[in-house]
KEDOPA-397805 format. One record per residue (C-alpha): residue in three letters; x, z, y. Coordinates in steps of 0.02 Angstrom, whole numbers, padded with zeros to 5 digits, always signed. Layout:
N
ALAXZY...
//
This chain:
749
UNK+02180+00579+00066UNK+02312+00483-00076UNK+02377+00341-00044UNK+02254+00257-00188UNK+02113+00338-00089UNK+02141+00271+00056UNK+02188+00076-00019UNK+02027+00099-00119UNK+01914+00153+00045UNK+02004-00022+00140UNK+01969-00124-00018UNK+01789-00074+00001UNK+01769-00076+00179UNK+01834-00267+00173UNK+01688-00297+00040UNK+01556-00244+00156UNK+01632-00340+00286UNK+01616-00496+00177UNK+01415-00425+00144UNK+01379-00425+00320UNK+01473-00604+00343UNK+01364-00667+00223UNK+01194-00590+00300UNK+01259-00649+00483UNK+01255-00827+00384UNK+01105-00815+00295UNK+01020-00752+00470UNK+01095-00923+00572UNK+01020-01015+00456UNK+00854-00929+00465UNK+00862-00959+00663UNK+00916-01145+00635UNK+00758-01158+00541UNK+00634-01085+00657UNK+00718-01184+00785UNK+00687-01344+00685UNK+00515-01308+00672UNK+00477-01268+00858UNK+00555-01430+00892UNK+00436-01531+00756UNK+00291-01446+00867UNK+00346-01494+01012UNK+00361-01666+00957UNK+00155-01659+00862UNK+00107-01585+01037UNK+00200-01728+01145UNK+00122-01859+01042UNK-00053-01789+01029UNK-00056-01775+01205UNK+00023-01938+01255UNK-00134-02007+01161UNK-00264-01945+01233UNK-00348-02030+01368UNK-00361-01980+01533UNK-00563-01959+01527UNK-00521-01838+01360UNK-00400-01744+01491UNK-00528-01722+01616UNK-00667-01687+01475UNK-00541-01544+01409UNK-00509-01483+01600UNK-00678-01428+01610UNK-00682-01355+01444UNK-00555-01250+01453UNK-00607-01190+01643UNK-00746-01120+01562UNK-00662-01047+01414UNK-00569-00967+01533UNK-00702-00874+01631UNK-00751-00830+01436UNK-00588-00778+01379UNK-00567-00650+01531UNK-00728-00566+01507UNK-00685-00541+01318UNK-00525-00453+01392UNK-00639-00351+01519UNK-00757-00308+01378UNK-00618-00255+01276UNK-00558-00134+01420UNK-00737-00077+01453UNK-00773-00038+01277UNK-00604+00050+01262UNK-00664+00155+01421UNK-00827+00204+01330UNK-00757+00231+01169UNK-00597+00365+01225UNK-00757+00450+01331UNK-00856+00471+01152UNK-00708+00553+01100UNK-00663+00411+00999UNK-00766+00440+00833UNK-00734+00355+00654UNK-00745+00161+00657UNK-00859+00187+00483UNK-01012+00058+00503UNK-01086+00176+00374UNK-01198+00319+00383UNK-01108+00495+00349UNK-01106+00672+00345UNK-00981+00810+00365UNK-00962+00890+00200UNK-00798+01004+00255UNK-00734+01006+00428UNK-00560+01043+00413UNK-00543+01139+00576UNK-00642+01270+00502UNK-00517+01306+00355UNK-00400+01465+00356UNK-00267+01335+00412UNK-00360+01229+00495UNK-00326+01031+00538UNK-00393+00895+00638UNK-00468+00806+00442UNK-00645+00804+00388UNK-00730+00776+00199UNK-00874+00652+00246UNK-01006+00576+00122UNK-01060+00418+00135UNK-01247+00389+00136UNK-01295+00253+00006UNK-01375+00112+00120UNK-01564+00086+00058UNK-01590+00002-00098UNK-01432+00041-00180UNK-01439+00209-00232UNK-01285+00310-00302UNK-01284+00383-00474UNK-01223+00565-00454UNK-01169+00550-00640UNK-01027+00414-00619UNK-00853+00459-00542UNK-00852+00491-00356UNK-00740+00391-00242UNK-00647+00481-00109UNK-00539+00357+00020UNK-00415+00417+00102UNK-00372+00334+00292UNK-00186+00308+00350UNK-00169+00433+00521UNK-00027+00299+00570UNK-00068+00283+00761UNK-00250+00218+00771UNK-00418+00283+00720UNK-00486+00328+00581UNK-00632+00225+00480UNK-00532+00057+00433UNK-00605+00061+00243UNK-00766+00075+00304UNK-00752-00049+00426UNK-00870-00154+00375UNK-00998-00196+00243UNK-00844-00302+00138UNK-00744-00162+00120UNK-00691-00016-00012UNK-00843+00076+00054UNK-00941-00051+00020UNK-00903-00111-00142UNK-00874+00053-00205UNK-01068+00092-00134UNK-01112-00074-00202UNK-01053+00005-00412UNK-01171+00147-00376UNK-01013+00261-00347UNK-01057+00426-00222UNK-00927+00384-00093UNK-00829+00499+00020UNK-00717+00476+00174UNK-00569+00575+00239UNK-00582+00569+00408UNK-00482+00629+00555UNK-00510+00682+00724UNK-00391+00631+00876UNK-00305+00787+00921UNK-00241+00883+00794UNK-00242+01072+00786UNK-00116+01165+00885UNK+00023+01192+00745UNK-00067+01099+00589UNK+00091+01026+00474UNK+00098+00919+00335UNK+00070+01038+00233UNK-00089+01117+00291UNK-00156+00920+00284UNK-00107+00926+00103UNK-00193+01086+00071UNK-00353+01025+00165UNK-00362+00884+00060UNK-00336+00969-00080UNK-00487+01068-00036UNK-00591+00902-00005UNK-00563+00842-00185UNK-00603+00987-00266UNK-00744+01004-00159UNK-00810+00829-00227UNK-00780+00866-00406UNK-00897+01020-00389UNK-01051+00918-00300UNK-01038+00786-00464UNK-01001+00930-00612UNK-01053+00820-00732UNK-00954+00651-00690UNK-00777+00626-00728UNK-00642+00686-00590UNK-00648+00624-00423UNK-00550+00412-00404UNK-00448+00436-00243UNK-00407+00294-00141UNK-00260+00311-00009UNK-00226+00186+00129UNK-00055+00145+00194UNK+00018+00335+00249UNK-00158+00384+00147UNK-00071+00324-00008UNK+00093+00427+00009UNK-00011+00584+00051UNK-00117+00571-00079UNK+00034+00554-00216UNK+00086+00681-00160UNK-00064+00780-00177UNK-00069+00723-00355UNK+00087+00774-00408UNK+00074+00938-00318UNK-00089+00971-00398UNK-00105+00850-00522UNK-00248+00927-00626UNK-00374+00907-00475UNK-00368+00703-00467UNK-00444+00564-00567UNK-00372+00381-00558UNK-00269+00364-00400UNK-00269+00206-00294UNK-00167+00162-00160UNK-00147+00026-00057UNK-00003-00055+00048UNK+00071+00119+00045UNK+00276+00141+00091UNK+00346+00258-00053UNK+00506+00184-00042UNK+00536+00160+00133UNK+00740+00095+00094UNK+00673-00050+00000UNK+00645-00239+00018UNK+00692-00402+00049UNK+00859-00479+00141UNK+00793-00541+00298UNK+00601-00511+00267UNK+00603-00318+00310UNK+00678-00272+00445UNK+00578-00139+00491UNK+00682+00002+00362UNK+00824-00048+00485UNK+00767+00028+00615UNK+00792+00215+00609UNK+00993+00184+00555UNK+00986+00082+00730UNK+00920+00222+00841UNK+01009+00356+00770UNK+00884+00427+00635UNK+00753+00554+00663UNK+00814+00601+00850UNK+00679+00482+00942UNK+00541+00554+00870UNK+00568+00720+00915UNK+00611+00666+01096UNK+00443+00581+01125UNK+00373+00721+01034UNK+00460+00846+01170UNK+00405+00737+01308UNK+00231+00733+01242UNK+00198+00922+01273UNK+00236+00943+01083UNK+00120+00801+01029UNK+00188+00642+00985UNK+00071+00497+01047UNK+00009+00384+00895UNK+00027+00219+00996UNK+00193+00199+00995UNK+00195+00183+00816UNK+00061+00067+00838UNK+00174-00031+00973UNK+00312-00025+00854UNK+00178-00129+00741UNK+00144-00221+00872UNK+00332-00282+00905UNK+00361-00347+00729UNK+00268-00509+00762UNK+00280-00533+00949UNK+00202-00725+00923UNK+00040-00634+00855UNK+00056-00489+00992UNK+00081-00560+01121UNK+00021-00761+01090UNK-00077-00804+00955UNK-00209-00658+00957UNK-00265-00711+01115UNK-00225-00900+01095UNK-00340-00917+00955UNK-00471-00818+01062UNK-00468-00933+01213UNK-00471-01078+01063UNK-00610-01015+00992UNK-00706-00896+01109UNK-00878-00978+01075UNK-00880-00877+00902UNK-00699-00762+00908UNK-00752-00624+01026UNK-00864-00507+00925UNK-00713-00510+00788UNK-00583-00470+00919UNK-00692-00343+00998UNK-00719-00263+00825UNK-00560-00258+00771UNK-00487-00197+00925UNK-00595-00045+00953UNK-00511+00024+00783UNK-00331-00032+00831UNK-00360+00048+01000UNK-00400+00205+00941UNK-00251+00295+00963UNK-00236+00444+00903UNK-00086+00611+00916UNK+00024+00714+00790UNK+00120+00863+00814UNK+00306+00855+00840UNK+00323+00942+00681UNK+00209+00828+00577UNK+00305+00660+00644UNK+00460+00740+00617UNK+00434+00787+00434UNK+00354+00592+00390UNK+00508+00528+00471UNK+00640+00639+00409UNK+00552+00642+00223UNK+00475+00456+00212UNK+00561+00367+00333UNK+00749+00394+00344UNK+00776+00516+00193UNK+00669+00418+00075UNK+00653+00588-00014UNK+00468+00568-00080UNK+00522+00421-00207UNK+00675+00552-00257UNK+00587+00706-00265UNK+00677+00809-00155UNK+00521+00848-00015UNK+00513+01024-00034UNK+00351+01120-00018UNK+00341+01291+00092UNK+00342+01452-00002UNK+00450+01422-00141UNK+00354+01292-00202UNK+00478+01180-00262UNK+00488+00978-00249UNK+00358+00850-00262UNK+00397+00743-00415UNK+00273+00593-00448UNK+00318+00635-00629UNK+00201+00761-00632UNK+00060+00616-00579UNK-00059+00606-00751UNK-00192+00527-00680UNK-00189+00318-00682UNK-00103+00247-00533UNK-00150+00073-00478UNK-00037-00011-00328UNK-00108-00125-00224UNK+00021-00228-00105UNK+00038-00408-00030UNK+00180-00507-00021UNK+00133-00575+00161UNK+00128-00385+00189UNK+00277-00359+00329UNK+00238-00174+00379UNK+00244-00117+00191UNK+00311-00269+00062UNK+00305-00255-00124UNK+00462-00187-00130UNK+00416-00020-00032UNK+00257-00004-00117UNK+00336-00012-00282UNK+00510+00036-00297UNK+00503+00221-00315UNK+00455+00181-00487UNK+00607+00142-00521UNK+00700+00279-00414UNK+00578+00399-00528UNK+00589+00312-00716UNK+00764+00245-00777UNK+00650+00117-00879UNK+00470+00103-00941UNK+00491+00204-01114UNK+00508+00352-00980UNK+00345+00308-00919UNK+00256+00301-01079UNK+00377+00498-01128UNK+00281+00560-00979UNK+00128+00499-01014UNK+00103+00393-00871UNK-00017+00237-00839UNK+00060+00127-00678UNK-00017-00020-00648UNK+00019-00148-00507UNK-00070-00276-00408UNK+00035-00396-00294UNK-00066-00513-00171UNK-00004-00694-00130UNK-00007-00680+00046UNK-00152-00571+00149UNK-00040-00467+00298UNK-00047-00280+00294UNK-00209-00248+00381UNK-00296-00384+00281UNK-00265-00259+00133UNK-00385-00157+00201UNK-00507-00250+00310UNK-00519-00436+00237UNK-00669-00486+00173UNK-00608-00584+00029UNK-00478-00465-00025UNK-00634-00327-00039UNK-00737-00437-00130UNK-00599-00481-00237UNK-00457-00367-00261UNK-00549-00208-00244UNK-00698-00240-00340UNK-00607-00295-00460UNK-00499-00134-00459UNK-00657-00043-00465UNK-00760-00152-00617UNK-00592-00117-00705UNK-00537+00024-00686UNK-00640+00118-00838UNK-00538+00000-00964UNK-00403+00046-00846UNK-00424+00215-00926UNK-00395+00165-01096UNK-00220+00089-01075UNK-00069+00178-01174UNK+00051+00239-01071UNK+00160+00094-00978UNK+00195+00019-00837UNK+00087-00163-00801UNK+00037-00306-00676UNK-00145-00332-00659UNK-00186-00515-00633UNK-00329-00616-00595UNK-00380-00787-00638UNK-00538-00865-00551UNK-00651-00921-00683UNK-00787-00978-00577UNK-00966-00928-00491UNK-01083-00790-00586UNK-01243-00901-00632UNK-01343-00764-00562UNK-01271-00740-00394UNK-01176-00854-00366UNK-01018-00729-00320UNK-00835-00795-00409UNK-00797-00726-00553UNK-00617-00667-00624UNK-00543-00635-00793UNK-00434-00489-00784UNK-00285-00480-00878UNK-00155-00339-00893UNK+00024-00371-00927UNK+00154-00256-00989UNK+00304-00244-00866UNK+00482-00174-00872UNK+00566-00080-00742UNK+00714-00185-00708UNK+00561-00300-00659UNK+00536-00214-00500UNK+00732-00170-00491UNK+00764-00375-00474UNK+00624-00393-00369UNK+00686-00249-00244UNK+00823-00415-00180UNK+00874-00298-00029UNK+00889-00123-00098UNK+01048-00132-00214UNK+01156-00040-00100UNK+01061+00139-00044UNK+01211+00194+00015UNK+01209+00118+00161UNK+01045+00223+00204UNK+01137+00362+00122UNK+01237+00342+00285UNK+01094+00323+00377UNK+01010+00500+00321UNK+01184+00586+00352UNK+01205+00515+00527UNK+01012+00586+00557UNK+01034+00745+00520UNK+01175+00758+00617UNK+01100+00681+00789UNK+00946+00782+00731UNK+01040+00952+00745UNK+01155+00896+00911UNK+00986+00838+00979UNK+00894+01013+00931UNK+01044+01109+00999UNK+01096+01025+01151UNK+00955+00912+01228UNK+00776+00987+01151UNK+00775+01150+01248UNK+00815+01059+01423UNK+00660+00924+01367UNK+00542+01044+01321UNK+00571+01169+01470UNK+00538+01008+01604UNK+00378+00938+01503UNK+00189+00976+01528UNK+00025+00925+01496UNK-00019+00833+01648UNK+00165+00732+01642UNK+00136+00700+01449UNK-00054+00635+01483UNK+00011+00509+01613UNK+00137+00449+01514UNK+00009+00417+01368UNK-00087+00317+01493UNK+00046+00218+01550UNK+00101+00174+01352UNK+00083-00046+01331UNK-00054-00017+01217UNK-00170+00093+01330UNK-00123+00020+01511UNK-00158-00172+01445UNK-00337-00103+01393UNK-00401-00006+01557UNK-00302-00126+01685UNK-00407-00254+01608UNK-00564-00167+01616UNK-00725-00195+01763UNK-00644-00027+01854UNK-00520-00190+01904UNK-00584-00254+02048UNK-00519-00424+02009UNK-00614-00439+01852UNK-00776-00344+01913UNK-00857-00496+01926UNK-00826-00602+01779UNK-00933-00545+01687UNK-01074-00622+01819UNK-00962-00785+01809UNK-00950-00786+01613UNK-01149-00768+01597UNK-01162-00946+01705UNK-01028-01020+01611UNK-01137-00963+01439UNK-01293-01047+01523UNK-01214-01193+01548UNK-01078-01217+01407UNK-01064-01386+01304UNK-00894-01341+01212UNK-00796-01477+01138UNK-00796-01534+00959UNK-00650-01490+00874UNK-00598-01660+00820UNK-00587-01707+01011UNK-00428-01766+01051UNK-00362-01646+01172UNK-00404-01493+01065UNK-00279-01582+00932UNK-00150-01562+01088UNK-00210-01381+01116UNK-00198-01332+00925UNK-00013-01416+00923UNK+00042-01319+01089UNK-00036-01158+01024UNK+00088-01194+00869UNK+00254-01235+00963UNK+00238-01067+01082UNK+00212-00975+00919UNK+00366-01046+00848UNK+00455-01015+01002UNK+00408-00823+00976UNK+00479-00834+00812UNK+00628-00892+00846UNK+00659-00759+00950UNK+00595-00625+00816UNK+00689-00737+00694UNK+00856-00709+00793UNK+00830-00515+00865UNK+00790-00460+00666UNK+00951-00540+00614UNK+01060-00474+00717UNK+00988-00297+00698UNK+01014-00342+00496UNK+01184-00387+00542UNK+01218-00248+00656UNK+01148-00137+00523UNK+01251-00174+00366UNK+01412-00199+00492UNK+01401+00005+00541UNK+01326+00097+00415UNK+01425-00026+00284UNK+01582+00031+00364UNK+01521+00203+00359UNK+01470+00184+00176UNK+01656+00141+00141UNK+01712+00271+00209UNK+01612+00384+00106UNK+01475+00436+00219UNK+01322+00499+00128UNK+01319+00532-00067UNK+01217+00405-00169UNK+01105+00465-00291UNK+01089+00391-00459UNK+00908+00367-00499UNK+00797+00441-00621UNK+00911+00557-00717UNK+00800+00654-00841UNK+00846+00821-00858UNK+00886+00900-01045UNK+00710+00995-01052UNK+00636+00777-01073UNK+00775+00727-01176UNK+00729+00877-01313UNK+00562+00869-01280UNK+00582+00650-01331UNK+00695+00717-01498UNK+00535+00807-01543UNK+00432+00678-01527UNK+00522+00575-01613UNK+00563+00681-01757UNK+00334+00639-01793UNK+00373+00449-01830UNK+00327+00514-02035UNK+00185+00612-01972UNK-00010+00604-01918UNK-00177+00530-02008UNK-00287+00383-02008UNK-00326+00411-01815UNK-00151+00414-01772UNK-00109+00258-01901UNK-00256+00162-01782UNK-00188+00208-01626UNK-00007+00160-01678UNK-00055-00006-01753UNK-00149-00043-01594UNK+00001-00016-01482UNK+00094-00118-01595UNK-00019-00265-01581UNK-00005-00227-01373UNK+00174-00221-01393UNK+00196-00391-01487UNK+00057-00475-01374UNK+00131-00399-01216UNK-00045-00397-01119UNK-00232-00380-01132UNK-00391-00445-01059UNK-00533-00319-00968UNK-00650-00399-01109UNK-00508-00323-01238UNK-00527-00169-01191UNK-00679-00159-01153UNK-00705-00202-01341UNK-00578-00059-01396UNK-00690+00065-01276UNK-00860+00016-01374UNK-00778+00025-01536UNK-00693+00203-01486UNK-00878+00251-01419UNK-00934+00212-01595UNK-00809+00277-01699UNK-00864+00442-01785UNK-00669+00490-01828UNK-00616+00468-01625UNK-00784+00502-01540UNK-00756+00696-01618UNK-00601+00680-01524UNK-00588+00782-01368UNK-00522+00694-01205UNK-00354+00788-01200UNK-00337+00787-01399UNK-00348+00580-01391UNK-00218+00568-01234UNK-00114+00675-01326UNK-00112+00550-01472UNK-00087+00410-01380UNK+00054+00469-01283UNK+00128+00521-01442UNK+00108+00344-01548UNK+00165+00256-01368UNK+00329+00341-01371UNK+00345+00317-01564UNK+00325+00139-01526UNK+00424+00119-01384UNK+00590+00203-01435UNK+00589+00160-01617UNK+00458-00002-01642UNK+00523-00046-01813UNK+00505+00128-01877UNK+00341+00164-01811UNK+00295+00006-01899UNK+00411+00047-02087UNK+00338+00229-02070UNK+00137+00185-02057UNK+00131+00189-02247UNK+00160+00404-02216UNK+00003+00387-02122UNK-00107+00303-02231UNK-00041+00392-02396UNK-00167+00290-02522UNK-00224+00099-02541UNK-00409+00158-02493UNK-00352+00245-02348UNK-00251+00081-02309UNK-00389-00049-02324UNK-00509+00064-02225UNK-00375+00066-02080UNK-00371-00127-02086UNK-00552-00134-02089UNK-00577-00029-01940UNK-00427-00116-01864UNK-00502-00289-01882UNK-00668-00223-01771UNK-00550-00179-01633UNK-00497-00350-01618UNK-00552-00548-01561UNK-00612-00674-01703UNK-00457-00720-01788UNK-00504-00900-01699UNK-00474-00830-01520UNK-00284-00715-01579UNK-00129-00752-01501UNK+00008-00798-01629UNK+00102-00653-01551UNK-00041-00537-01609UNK-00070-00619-01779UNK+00108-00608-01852UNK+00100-00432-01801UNK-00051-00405-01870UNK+00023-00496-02022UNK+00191-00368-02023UNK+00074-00227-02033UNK-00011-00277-02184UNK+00144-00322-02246UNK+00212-00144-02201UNK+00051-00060-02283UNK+00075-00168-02434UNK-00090-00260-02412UNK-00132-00447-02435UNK-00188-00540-02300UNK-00364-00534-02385UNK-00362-00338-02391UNK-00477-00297-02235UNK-00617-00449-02246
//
């Protein structure tokens, strides 16, 4: 190493010090905060309390001596149905009649998935014509069945459209040596199974949950020809991304040493790694909600709370295994390496990487910004680790658009209520005019507009804006610096192989079934269900008490006095809890960027610079290009029409769904076939993204004669809203075409 080498490496290692000063700052304050707001709980609690009277006290005292005879039976039922459950061999949560289409374990490599159809519930019968829906569940720990949970869910609404619905299901142990890539290859076999039963609708929407949304775009761009619109939902593409102390989560595998811990528990496991301690690892990110305010709010309200607790936990307690070698491969590919986003998962057999490039169906993101297990950030920054900006997009001839929620958490993506009856139906009621969008990247948005006359369910106007890529590059606050996960990839592989070489063989050769089953049973998530079941003799009785308590109950209004107090103390020990998560998350953010930045500076790990097209796209671009002169009247319509997108920068669902009547009714682009049209379009949307004033100077080459002009204008002028209802944007592009075209503003009427 020079001498300028080495005075560059200190330089930089005393920047990163000065980074991790300022997150140690920015994470005191944080704490200081939360502290501040346990103590303005305390003091709400203190003074509720202080005045209530002592005849409220004693009302309250009996009241909650009841609730608690209530509150432990709900516990015991929990256990009890846990119990029952694990002996039914813990089948799909669905709510919905189904059948087995394909039964994965029967394939030639066979895995623990299943194809199931979803009967149509009575009355509401599904139109084998329109596009099937096949949802995809996130094996992340728990059961499967979560988006058919219940009736207000994507089963339901996609049922409710007269969509044929299927499920990808999976089964709790998975088949002695199944990988990744057999799952792939199953699923694979599911979709094309689907598009077979409905020959005569349009390919097959797939909807991926959470780790169902990585696997499935990845089964898209592996076989992207199989796949209609892909949605996916609260899924981690880019697991190095977020948010300065919001996501501390990503920090995690740089602070145990990579990929190492997963095989360990894997080893221990018999070769089976036990699903719930990822869902303990879920569990640990909001202890106040683990471990307070879950079962606070039931002992609050356990007139009316227990058959929602009881229904969501039978799903979240459905724990299920992976092999070693599938665990390993999410973590060392999704996890630490981060190589799904960057196209470097390799396939077996030669079959090259994965690139999402290859993706030419639609994809719509779904994500939440009160999401902590998969923010915005993850869900949406591998677009730009896969585009350098969005005229890449529209080269490739790729439709992206994004939805970001307010605030629902990451379950609520897939099991609230309002979010189904909102987000995803809209998703669904849009997602034909979804179709006709040019090439781009966008942000769907939705504006309440009211209640439908008819049935009284809100009503939304949908709007779709166009978006750059530096948007989600600025929005991704906490992912400038990938080196320092660079570091964090090269210190896995390293424990990874020490680990393999020096520790695995001694691990392996001590573990067996029996050890690994007891240890399962002994996990947190599993011991706090059956120690709390009626096999404990201590709580074999409540549920004798809790049926005299329910004979008897008057419960308290909740404007009494004393449940003010409760609701305030419920509050401070909440805040309490996150002051503690508050202050362990900050220092692990501190502890993080203080190693692997020093690391970083001293040039551990390579960082990648994103997106780099290679020189096959950059001639194939020059070609395209080199058409700006070239084309007819249909390509003259479709390049004036992204030009009026372009200047207007979004469009309403009622928009297009006027362009897709007017294209149904168009002799000229009704003749077109489906792959001649999206050929066009890409074409005119790169014309008009890398050279807008020449696509617009050039139109005259399209429209060689004044009759051939006029009649574009005409046909134009159907396309669009009453001149009354046009953006200015829109109209003084609309006015620089006729201008370009050499027509008066009178030309078209």
């Amino acid at each position: 190493m020079t001498e300028i080498d080495a005075t560059a490496k200190l330089a930089e290692l005393g920047r990163r010090a000065v980074r991790t000063h300022e997150v140690a700052d920015a994470a005191g304050r944080r704490v200081a905060g939360e502290t501040t707001s346990a103590l303005d709980s305390w003091n709400e609690f203190v003074t509720t309390l202080a005045g209530a009277r002592p005849m409220a006290q004693a009302e309250w005292l009996r009241d909650a001596a009841q609730r608690s005879v209530l509150f432990w039976d709900a516990l015991r039922q929990r256990g009890d149905q846990w119990l029952d459950y694990v002996a039914a061999g813990q089948p799909p949560v669905l709510i919905f009649d189904y059948e087995i289409v394909v039964d994965g374990r029967t394939l030639n490599r066979p895995v623990n998935y299943a194809l199931a159809h979803i009967k149509p519930a009575a009355g509401i019968p599904a139109d084998p014509k329109k596009r099937p829906y096949v949802i995809v569940d996130p094996r992340a720990g728990h059961g499967s069945g979560i988006g058919g949970f219940k009736d207000d869910s994507q089963v339901g609404v996609a049922l409710r459209a007269g969509h044929p619905v299927y499920f990808v299901l999976f089964f709790t142990e998975p088949v002695p040596g199944q990988t990744l890539q057999d799952v792939g290859l199953a699923e694979g076999r599911f979709i094309r199974q689907v598009a077979q039963m409905h020959p005569d609708a349009r390919k097959p929407v797939i909807v991926g949950n959470c780790q169902g949304g990585w696997a499935v775009m990845a089964l898209a761009a592996a076989d992207p020809e199989i796949t209609g619109a892909v949605v996916i939902n609260g899924a981690p593409l880019a697991y190095w991304a977020g948010a300065d102390g919001k996501n501390p989560m990503r920090y995690t595998g740089g602070l145990t040493g990579g990929s190492w811990p997963a095989q360990l528990m894997g080893d221990l496991g018999a070769g089976r790694f036990d699903g719930a301690n990822l869902v303990l690892n879920f569990e640990s990110m909001n202890p106040a909600n683990t471990w307070w305010r879950k079962y606070a709010d039931l002992f609050y309200g356990v007139d009316h709370e227990v058959p929602r607790f009881l229904g969501f936990e039978k799903w979240w307690g459905g724990f299920t295994l992976m092999n070693v070698e599938e665990m390993r491969s999410i973590v060392d590919n999704l996890f630490v390496g981060n190589k799904l986003a960057r196209g470097q998962v390799q396939l077996d057999g030669g079959g090259g990487a994965i690139d999402l490039r290859r993706i030419k169906a639609p994809i719509i993101v779904f994500c939440s910004e009160g999401d902590d297990i998969t923010p915005p950030q993850q869900a949406l920054a591998w677009i730009a680790d896969v585009y350098r900006d969005e005229r890449e997009i529209k080269a490739n001839g790729q439709t992206i658009v994004y939805l970001v929620h307010g605030d629902v958490g990451h379950l609520g993506i897939f099991v609230s209520g309002s979010v189904a009856r909102k987000e995803h139906t809209e998703i669904v009621t849009t997602l034909q005019q979804i179709e006709m969008l040019p090439p781009g990247l966008y942000e769907m948005t939705l504006a309440d507009t009211g209640n439908d006359a008819e049935t009284g369910r809100p009503t939304y106007r949908v709007e779709l804006h166009e978006r750059r890529v530096d948007d989600i590059r600025q929005d991704n606050q906490g992912g400038e610096d990938g080196s320092l996960f660079e570091a964090v990839h090269a210190i896995s592989d390293l424990n990874a192989q020490a680990y393999d070489l020096f520790v695995s063989p001694f691990v392996r050769a001590t573990a067996s079934e029996p050890r690994a089953a007891a240890m399962r049973m002994m996990n947190p998530m599993r011991a706090q269900r059956w120690s709390l079941s009626s096999k404990n003799p201590l709580l074999a009785p409540v549920g004798e008490m809790a049926a005299q308590v329910r004979g008897q109950r008057a419960p308290l209004p909740d404007d009494h006095p004393m449940r003010a107090a409760e609701r305030a103390w419920i509050s401070h020990v909440a805040h309490l809890w996150d002051v503690y998560r508050t202050a362990r998350d900050g220092a692990a953010e501190v502890a993080f960027h203080g190693l692997y930045g020093a690391l970083a500076a001293w040039g551990v790990g390579a960082r990648r610079d994103p997106s780099v097209a290679d020189e096959s796209e950059d001639a194939n671009l020059t070609a395209t290009l080199a058409q700006l002169d070239k084309g007819d009247a249909v390509d003259a319509l479709i390049r004036m029409l992204l030009l009026l997108l372009g200047a207007q920068q979004s469009v309403s669902r009622q928009a297009l769904g006027r362009i897709q009547a007017q294209v149904a009714g168009d002799p000229a682009l009704a003749a077109l076939s489906e792959v001649d049209l999206a050929g066009r379009v890409k074409t005119q949307s790169i014309l008009v993204a890398y050279e807008p004033a020449r696509a617009l100077s050039t139109l005259p080459s399209l429209l060689p004669t004044m009759d051939s002009r006029v009649s574009a204008l005409t046909r134009l002028e159907r396309y669009l809203a009453p001149p009354a209802d046009r953006l200015p944007a829109l109209t003084a592009m609309l006015r620089d075409i006729r201008d370009a075209l050499g027509l008066p503003a009178a030309a078209a009427a």
